[in-house]
C-alpha positions as CSV (number, residue, x, y, z in Angstrom):
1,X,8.5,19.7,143.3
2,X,6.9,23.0,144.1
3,X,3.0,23.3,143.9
4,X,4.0,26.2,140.7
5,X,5.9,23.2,139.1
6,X,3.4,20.9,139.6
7,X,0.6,23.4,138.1
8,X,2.5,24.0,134.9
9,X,2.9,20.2,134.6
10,X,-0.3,19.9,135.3
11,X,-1.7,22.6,132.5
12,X,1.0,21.6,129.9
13,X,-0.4,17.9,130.0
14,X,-3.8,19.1,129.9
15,X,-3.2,21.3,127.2
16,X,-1.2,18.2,125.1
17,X,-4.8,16.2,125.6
18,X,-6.6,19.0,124.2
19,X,-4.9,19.6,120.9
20,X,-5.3,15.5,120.5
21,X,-8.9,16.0,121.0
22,X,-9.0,18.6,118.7
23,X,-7.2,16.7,116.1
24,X,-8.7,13.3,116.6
25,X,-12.6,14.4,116.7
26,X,-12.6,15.9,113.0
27,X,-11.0,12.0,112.1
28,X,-14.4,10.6,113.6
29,X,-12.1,8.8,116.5
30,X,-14.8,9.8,119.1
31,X,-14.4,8.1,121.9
32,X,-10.5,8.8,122.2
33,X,-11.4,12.5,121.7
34,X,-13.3,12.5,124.4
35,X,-11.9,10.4,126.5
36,X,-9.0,13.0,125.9
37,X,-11.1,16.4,126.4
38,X,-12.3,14.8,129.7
39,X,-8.9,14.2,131.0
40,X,-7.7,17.6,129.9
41,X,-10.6,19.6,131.6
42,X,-9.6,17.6,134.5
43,X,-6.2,18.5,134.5
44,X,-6.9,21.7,134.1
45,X,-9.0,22.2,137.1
46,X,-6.7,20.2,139.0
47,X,-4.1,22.6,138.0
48,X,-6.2,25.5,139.2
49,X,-6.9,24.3,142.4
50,X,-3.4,23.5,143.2
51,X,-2.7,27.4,141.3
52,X,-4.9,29.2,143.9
53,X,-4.0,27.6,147.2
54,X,-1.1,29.2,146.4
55,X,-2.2,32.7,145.3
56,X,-1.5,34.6,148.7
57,X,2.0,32.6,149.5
58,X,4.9,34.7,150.3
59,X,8.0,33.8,147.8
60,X,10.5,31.9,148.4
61,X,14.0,33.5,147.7
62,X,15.1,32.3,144.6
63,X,17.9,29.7,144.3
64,X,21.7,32.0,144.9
65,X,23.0,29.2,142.6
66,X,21.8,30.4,139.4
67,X,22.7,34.1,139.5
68,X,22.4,35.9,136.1
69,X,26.4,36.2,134.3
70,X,27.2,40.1,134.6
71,X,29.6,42.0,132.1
72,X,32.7,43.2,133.7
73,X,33.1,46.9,133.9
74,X,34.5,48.5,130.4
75,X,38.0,49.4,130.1
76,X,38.6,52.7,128.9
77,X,40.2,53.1,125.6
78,X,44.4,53.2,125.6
79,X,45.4,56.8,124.4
């Protein structure tokens, strides 16, 4: 797993954890909503840190394997 991978995993978690705070705070479940924005503000840094050490990286070539489909030329039209 790539450190980009692991930084959109990272963020997408973090990001599930903060809509559940967001909906379980205004149900007066407290301490889960917390304990849920804590974990996603972790996350989230953790995804930045792992986000910048990889700011000035050259990229890789991408994978040949998944090469976008082309159209084949057009025929022209029979007289």
């Amino acid at each position: 797993m790539s450190d980009e991978q692991l930084a959109n995993l990272l963020f997408v978690a973090g990001f599930a954890l903060m809509l559940a705070s967001m909906v379980l705070g205004p149900f007066g479940i407290l301490r889960w909503a917390l304990t849920t924005a804590v974990l996603a503000c972790f996350l989230a840094i953790a995804a930045m840190a792992i986000a910048f050490q990889g700011w000035g990286d050259v990229r890789r070539p991408e994978d040949d394997s998944q090469k976008t489909k082309q159209f084949p030329p057009a025929k022209p039209p029979k007289p």
